[in-house]
N, C-alpha and C positions, 0 to 999 in steps of 0.2 A: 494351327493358325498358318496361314499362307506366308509366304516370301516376300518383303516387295526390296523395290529393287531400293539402291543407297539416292536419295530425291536432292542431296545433297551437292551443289554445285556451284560454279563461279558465278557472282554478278553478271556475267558480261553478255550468260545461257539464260539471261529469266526471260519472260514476258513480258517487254515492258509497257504492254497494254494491259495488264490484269493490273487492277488498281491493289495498289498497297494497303495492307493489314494493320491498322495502329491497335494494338494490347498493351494492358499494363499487367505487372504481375502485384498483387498485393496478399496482407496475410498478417500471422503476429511476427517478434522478433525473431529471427534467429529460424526461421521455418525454412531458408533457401532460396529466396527468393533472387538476390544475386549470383547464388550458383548456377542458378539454373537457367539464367540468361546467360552466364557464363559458359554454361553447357555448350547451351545455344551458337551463341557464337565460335566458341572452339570445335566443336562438332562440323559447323557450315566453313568454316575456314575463312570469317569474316575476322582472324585478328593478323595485324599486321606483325611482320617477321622483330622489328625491333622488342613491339609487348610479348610478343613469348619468348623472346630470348629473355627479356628482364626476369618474366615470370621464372621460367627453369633456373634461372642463378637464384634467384630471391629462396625461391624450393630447397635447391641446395640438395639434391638428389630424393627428395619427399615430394608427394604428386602434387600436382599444381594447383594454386589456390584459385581457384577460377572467380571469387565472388570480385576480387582485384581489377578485374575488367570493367566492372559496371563501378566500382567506389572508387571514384575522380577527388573527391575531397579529403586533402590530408586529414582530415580530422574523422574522416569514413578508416581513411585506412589506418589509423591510430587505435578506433575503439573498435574495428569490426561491422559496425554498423554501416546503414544506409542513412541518409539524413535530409539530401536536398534527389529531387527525383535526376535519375542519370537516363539520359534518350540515347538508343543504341540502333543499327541498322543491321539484318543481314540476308537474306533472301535465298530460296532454293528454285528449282528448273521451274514451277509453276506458280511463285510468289515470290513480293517481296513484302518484309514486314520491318515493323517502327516500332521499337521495345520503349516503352516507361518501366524502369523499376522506381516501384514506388518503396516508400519507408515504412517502418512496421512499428517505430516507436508512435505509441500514443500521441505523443507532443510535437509530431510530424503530419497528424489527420491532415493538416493543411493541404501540404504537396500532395497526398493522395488524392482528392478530390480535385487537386487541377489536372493530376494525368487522367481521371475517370473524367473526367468531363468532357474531352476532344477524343474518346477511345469507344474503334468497335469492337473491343471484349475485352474482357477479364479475365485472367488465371492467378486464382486464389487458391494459395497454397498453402497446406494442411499438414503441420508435423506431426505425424503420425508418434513421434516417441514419446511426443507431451501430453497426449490422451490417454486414460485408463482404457482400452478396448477390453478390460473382463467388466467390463462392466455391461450391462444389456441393454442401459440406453449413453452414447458413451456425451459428455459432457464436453461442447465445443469451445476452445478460446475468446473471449470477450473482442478481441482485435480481429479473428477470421468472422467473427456475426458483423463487430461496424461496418468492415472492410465489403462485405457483401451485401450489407442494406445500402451503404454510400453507392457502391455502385447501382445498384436496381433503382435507386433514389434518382442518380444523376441518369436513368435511360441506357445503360450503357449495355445496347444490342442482345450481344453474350456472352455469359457466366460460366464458366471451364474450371472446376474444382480439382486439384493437381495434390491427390495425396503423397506426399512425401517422404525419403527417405522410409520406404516399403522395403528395403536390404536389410534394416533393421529392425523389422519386425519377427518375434520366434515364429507364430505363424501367417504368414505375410496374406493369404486368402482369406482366412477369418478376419484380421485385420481388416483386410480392406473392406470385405464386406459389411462389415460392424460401422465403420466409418461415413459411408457411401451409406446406410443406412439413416444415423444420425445428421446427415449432410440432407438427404432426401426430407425428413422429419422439418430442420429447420426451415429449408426453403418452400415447404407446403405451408409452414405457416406465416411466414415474410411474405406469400405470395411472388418469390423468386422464379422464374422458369431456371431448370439447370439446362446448358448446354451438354454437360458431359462431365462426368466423372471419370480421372484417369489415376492408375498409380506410377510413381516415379521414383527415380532415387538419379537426383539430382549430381551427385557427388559420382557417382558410380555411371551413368548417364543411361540408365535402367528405361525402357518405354520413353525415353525423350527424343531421340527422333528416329529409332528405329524399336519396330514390334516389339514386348515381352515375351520371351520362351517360357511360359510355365504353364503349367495347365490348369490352373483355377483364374486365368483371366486369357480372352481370345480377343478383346477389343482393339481399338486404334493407338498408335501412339500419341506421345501428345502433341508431337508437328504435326501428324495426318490432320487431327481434329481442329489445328489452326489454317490449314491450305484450306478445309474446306466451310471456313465462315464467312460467312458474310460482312460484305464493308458496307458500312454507314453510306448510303446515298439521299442526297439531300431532295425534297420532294420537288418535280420540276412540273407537276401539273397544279393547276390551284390558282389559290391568289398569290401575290408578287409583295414579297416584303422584303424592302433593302437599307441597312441602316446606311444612310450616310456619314464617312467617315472623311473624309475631304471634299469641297469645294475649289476647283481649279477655272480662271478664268483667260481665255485664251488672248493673245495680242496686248498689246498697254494701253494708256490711256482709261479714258472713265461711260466711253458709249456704251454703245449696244453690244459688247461684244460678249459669243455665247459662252456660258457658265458650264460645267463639266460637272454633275453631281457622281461622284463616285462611290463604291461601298460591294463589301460583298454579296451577291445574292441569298437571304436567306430561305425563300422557297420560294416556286412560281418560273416566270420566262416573263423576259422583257423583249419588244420589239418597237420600231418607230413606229407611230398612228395610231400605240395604246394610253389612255387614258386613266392616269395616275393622279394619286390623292398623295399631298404632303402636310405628313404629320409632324407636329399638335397645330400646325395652322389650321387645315382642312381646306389648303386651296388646291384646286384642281389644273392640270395641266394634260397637252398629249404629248407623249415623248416625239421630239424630232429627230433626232439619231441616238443611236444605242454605237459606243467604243469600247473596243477591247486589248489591251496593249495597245494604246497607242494608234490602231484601224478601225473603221468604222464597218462594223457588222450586221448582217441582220436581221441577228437576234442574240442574245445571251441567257442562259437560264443557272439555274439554283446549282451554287456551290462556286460558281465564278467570279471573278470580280471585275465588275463593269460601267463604265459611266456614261452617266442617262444626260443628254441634251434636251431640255424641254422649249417646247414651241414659245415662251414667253417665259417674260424677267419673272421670278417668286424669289423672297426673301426663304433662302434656304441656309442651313448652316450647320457644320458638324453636329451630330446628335439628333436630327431629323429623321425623320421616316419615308422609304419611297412604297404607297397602298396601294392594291386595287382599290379603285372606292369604293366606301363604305363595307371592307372588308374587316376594318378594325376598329376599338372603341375607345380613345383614351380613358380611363382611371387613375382615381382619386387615392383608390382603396381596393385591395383585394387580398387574399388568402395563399399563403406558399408555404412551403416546408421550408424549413431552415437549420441549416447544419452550420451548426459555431464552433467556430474553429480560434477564437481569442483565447491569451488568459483573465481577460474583464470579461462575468459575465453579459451577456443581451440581456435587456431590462425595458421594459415596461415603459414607455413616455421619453427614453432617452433618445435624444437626434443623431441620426448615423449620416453620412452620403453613401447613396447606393449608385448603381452602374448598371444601367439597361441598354443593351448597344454600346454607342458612343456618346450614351449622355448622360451628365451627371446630375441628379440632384437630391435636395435633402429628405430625408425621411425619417419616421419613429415607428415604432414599434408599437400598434395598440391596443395589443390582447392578445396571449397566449395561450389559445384554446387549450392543447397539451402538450407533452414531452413520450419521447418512446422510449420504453426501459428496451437495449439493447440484447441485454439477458432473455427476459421473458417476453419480448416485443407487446407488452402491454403499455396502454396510453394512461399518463396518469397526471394529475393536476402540477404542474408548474407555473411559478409567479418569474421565474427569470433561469435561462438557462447557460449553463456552464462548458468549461472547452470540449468539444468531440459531442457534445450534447446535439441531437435530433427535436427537432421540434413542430408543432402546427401554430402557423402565427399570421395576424394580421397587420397587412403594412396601410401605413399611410404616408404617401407622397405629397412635398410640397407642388408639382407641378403633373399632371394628369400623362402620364404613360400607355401607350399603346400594347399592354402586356398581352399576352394569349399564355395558354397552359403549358406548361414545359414537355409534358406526352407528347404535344404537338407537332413541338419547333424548339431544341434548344436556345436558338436565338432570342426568339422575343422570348423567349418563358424566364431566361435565366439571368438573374441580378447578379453581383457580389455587393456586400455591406464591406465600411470603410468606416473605421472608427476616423472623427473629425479633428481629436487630439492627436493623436500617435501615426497617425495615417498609414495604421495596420490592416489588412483584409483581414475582416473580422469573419465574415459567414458569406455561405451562399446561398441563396434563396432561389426555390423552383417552385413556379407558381403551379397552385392547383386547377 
């Protein structure tokens, strides 16, 4: 296996035109997942001189706990655990990237699905000491299958499976390939694409950002495999879908003065003298100026946030939609998957508030085609589903939403449910 050189460098040497990397790492308990952004960043020399002094005292002449860097919460670092997702930054000469470590407790599914949701990849890491490898088909943890179907669920680009703590394996080649086999098995039948299987030993900081020396693996490490992924870009050709998220109205007084619809672009380009549909009205306007920070530009497109001047008054207001026309359909009724993440289960006729953009309104639940065993990814009849539960269900809204399929556009595709008592985020729904 070749040399390469150490890619490892200050902020100050990146790119700062190569668009940033958002990853989360997810997986069961105790698999690594904060060591190894801990790696990450002590490795890239993104911790600052007060935390690793702390660190090395706290040590006490014993190597450094690196998972400490990402568990900000006293109660993280009381029990070990992860519990509320930690965002971390650090970057090399041709990247810079945006960690989520997510949690791996069960009763944390929540936070995991908000880091997969804004994330272009995942590294899903795989403790290799908690698997049987004599075994010929080896048997995956319950928390690394959620953990990879939530992702492939929420679209999230790519999927980088990080088997773990490979120093402890007696034969670490067999091992892995036994692994990376049963890893290949699952995701052919999840209909998973893998980006990349790597082995790692987190603690030891083994193929984490520089090559493996052994000779039963010649592949990448696992920085290489993160510099060369792809980031999430938002579609800029198409139709134009922008929720509106403020109304600002310029000068005082109650004339004619023009109205500023703002909001981020979710796919498409906007320019003055195109011709826009505002949804649920369905009244039509042409844009007369397109602002951006503050100057008038002219044009804006997908992933920016910009606000549209139209040629005439419309009754617009947070929660609105900015269409090409007749590009969209509001509904009544439609079909999403749903991942509940409450401890009440989702039932049958009960009324939630859901969140489409930035609008809110009521809905129930009215038919739960099925539920996915996470196990055997078989569909099997469910009357109401429980926390961490996966499901296929159909919604019904009190007022007609302009939804499109979540493959599409995370934006319009993706609701969150809001129990109406507790005003818990219960689930999130991605329409089919």
């Amino acid at each position: 296996m070749s040399a390469v050189l150490n890619p490892l460098v200050h902020e100050q040497d990146v790119d700062t035109h190569h668009r940033a990397l958002r990853f989360l790492t997810a997986g069961s308990v105790d698999d690594g997942k904060s060591t190894l952004i801990g790696r990450l960043l002590f490795d890239s020399r993104a911790i600052l001189a007060d935390q690793l002094d702390t660190l090395q005292k706290r040590a006490a002449g014993a190597p450094i706990d690196l998972s400490l860097l990402t568990d900000g919460l006293e109660a993280e670092r009381e029990q070990g655990i992860t519990i509320d997702v930690a965002y971390r930054y650090f970057a090399t000469r041709t990247r810079k990237f945006i960690i989520a470590d997510a949690p791996g407790h069960e009763q944390y599914t929540r936070n995991m699905v908000t880091a997969a949701a804004g994330s272009d990849a995942a590294v899903v890491l795989v403790d290799i000491t908690k698997l049987d490898v004599s075994q010929a088909e080896v048997q995956l943890l319950p928390q690394t299958r959620r953990h990879s179907l939530l992702a492939h669920l929420l679209r999230v680009p790519s999927i980088v499976f990080a088997i773990n703590k490979i120093d402890a394996a007696e034969d670490p080649g067999a091992a892995f390939a036994t692994v990376s086999k049963a890893l290949h098995a699952f995701a052919a039948q999840a209909g998973i694409e893998v980006t990349a299987i790597v082995p790692v030993s987190a603690l030891r900081g083994d193929n984490v950002t520089q090559p493996l020396d052994a000779a039963w693996y010649d592949g990448p490490s696992l920085l290489q495999v993160l510099e060369g992924l792809p980031a999430v870009q938002e579609k800029v050709e198409g139709q134009l879908l922008i929720p509106v998220q403020y109304v600002a109205r310029e000068g005082e007084g109650t004339g004619n003065q023009p109205r500023t619809l703002w909001g981020r672009i979710a796919h498409g380009q906007v320019k003055a003298g195109d011709t826009v549909q505002i949804l649920p009205s369905g009244e039509t306007a042409v844009v007369a100026e397109v602002r951006r920070a503050g100057e008038t530009v002219a044009h804006s497109v997908a992933g920016e946030s910009a606000g549209v001047v139209l040629d005439r008054q419309l009754d617009v207001s947070r929660g609105d939609w900015i269409v090409t026309p007749g590009s969209a359909t509001p509904v009544q009724s439609f079909e999403a998957t749903l991942a509940w993440l409450d401890t009440e289960p989702a039932q049958i006729g009960r009324k939630y508030w859901v969140r489409h953009g930035n609008r809110w309104v009521q809905a129930r639940i009215s038919a739960i085609e099925h539920k996915l065993d996470v196990n055997s990814l078989a569909e099997t009849q469910a009357h109401e589903l429980a926390v961490n539960e996966i499901g296929h269900v159909r919604i019904e809204v009190q007022q007609a939403l302009p939804v499109e399929p979540y493959a599409n556009n995370r934006v319009g595709g993706a609701l969150i449910v809001v129990d109406p008592t507790s005003n818990r985020t219960s689930g999130a729904l991605l329409v089919r």
